[in-house]
N, C-alpha and C positions, 0 to 999 in steps of 0.2 A: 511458512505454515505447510506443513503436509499434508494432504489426503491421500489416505490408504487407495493402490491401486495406480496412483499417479508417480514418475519419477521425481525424484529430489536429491539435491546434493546437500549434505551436512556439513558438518566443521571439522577443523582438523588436518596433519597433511597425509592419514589415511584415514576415508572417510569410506562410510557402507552406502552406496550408491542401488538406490532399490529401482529393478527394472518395473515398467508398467504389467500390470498382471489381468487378465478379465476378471468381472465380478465371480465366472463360473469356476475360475482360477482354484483347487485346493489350496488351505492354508500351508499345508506341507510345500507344495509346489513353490507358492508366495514366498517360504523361506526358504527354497535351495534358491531362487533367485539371485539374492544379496550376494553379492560379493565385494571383497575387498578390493579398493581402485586406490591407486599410486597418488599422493599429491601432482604430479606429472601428469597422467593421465587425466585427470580430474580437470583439470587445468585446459587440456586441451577438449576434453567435454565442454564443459561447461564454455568457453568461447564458442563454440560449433552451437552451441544452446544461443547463446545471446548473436551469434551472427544468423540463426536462423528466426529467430524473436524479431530481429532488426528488419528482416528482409518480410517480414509479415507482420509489422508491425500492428494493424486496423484491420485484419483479416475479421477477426471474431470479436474484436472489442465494441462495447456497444455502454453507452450511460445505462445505470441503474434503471428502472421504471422511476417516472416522477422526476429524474435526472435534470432535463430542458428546461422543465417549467421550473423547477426550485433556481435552478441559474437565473432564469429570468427572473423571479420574482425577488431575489435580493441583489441583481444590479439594479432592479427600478428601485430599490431600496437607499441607493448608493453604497451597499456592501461592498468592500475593497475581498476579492478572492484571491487565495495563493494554492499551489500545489506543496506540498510538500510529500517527498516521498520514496521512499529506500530503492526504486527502482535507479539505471540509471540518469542522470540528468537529461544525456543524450536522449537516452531512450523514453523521457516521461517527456520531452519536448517535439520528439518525432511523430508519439502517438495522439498526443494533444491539436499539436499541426493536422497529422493526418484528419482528425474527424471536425476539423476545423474552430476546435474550443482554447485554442492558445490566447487569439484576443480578451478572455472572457479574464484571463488570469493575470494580476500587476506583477508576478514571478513567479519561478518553478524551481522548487530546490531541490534535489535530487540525493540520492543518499551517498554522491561523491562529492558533491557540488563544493563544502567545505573542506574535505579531505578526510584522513582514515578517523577511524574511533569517535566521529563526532555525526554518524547518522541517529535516527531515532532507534534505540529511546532515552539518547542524548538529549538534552533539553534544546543544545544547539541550533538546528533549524527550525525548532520553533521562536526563537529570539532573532534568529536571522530574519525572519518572516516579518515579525513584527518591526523590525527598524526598516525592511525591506519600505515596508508602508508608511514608514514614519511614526513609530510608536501608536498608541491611543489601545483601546477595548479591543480583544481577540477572543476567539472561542475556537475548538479545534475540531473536526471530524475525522472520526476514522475507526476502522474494522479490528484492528490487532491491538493487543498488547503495547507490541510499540509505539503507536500511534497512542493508544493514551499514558501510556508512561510517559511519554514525550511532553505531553500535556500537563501532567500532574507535575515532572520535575520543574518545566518553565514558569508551573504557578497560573496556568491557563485552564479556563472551564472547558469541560470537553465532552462530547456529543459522541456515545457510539449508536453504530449504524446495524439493526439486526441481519443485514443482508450483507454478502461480499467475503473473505477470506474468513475471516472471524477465529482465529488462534484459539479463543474460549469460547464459553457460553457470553455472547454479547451483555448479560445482566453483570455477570462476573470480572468483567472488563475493569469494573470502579472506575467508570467514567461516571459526571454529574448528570447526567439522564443518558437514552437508549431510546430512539426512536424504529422502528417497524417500516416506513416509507419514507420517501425525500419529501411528498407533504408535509408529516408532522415537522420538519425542522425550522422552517419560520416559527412556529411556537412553540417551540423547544429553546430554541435560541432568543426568545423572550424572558422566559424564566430563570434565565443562569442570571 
């Protein structure tokens, strides 16, 4: 997901690689920015990205509002929790370690974890997730696109979240409800 002003790398093996711009930025300025960057190039950004992500993993990461307590309150539940999540495995294991919420989760799938063309919104690790557990009743959370498509292909009810990266308008998501806080999701996850 992009936000205007923030760097991102696209697709492709020449992709328009948008430098970060101030809000006070002109739009004209905004688009002399852009330039064309070599698959090559790209390659070695984007590693220099994820070795500096790595090396800061837990700098600025922090749970949602409401985050602690909704963990707490569906392990008293005996809710079975998993991570799933396009980041990499490595890197969604480092950060989880780091803020000490690894224990909280029976696995973490990450979006190499199975290998190419099978992250979300591959139905794929959501089926992972669930044998991961041993089959039975699942429901999914999450912010993008991907995340509920992921949901919808597996055939799993799914819960988006109005806060966090959000690709759409969270209503727009066509997930089976939309909650506003990690409150509302014990009763949310009643209703599916």
């Amino acid at each position: 997901h992009h936000q205007p002003g923030v760097p991102y790398w696209g697709n492709g093996s020449q992709c328009d690689f948008s430098i970060a711009a101030s809000p006070t930025t002109s739009s004209s300025m905004r688009a002399a920015a852009v330039q064309r960057v070599s698959a090559q190039r790209l390659g070695a950004l984007h590693e220099a990205l994820i070795q500096h992500y790595e090396a800061n993993i837990a700098v600025h990461t922090r749970l949602f509002a409401g985050g602690g307590a909704m963990l707490d309150a569906l392990a008293e539940k005996g809710v079975k929790l998993a991570v799933v999540s396009n980041k990499l495995e490595r890197l969604c294991v480092a950060v989880l370690g780091q803020l000490g919420l690894s224990p909280r989760f029976y696995t973490i799938i990450g979006g190499d974890t199975l290998g190419p063309g099978r992250a979300k919104p591959s139905r794929d690790p959501i089926d992972a997730m669930i044998s991961r557990a041993g089959g039975g009743r699942a429901a999914f959370v999450g912010d993008t696109t991907y995340d509920i498509g992921a949901a919808r292909a597996a055939g799993v009810p799914s819960v988006a979240v109005g806060f966090g990266f959000n690709d759409i308008a969270p209503a727009e998501l066509g997930a089976d409800t939309v909650i506003a806080h990690f409150d509302e999701l014990i009763p949310a996850l009643r209703r599916l």
